[in-house]
C-alpha positions as CSV (number, residue, x, y, z in Angstrom):
1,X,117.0,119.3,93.8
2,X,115.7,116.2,95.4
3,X,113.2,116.1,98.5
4,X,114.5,114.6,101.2
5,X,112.3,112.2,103.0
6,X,111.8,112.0,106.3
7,X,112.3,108.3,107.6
8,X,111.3,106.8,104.8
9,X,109.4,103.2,104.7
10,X,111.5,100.4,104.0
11,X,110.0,98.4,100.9
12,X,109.3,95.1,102.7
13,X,107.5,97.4,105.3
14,X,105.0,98.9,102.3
15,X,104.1,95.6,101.0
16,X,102.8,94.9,104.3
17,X,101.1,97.6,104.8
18,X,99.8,98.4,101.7
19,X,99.0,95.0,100.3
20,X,99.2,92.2,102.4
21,X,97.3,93.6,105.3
22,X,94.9,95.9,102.9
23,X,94.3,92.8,100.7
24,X,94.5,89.7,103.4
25,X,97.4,88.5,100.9
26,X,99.4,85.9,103.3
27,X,103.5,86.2,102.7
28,X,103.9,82.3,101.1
29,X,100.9,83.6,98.6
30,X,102.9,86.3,97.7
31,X,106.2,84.3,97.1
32,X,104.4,81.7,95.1
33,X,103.6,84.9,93.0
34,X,107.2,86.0,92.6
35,X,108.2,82.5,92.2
36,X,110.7,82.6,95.1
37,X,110.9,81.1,98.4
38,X,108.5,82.3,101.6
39,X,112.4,83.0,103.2
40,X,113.1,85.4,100.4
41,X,109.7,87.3,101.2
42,X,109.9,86.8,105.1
43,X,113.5,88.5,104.8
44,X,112.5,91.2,102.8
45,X,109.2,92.1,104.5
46,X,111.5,92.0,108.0
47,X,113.8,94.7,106.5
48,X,116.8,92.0,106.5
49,X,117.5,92.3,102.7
50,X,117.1,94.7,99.9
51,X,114.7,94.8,96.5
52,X,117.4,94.0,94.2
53,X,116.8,94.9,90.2
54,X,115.2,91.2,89.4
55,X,112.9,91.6,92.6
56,X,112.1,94.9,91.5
57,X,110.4,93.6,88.3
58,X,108.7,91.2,89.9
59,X,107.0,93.4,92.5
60,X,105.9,95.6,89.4
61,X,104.3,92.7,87.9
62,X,102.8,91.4,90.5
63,X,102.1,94.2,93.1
64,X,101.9,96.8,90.3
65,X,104.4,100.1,90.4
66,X,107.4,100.4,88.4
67,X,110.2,98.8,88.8
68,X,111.9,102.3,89.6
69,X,109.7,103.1,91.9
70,X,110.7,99.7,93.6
71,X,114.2,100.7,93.2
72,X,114.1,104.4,94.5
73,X,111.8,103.2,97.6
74,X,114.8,100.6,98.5
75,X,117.6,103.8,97.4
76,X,115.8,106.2,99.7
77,X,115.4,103.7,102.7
78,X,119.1,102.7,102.3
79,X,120.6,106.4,102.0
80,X,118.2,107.7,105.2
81,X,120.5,105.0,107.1
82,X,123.2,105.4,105.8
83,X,122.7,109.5,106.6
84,X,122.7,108.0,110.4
85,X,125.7,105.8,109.7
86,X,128.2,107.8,108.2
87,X,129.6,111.1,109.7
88,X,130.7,113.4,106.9
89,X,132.2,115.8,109.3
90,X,135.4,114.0,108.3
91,X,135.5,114.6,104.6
92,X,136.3,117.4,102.8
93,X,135.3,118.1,99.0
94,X,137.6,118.7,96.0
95,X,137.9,122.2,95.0
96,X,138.0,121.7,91.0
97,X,138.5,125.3,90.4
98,X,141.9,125.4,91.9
99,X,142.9,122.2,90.0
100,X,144.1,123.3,86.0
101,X,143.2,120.7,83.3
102,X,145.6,119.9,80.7
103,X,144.7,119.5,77.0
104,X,146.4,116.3,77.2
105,X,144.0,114.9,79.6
106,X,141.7,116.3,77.6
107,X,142.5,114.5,74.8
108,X,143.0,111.3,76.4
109,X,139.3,110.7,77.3
């Protein structure tokens, strides 16, 4: 079972903190690093977009990390909002033990 985070930081937020402030590493230095544009990093460090997979890799080259790690920060920021977002009062599960499975959808998969 997964900890659940409280809050957690989105990814733009931790490069600020962590790197850019720490290391007096200005946001245009940083995109020349990635090789993207200073709007790219400006959005991302504001929260307005997300670490996609290619970003992900280059963080982990250039910031160090794993691209995973990139990935899960960006997953666990995303699901804590969405946990605000989404009421799942509303929704009722499947119950998979009432449902009886066929061998011919067995054998169809």
């Amino acid at each position: 079972m997964a900890i659940q985070q409280h809050n957690p930081i989105h990814p733009g937020e931790f490069i600020k903190r962590v790197y850019l402030d720490e290391f007096d590493i200005g946001s245009n230095e940083l995109a020349r690093h990635l090789h993207v544009s200073s709007s790219i990093i400006s959005r991302l460090l504001n929260g307005k977009s997300d670490v996609s997979p290619a970003m992900a890799l280059k963080l982990s080259k250039v910031l160090g990390r794993s691209p995973e790690s990139w990935l899960q920060m960006q997953d666990n920021y995303n699901l804590w909002q969405a946990r605000k977002l989404v009421n799942l009062d509303e929704f009722t599960p499947f119950d998979f033990s009432s449902k009886a499975v066929g061998n011919d959808a067995i054998n169809h998969v």
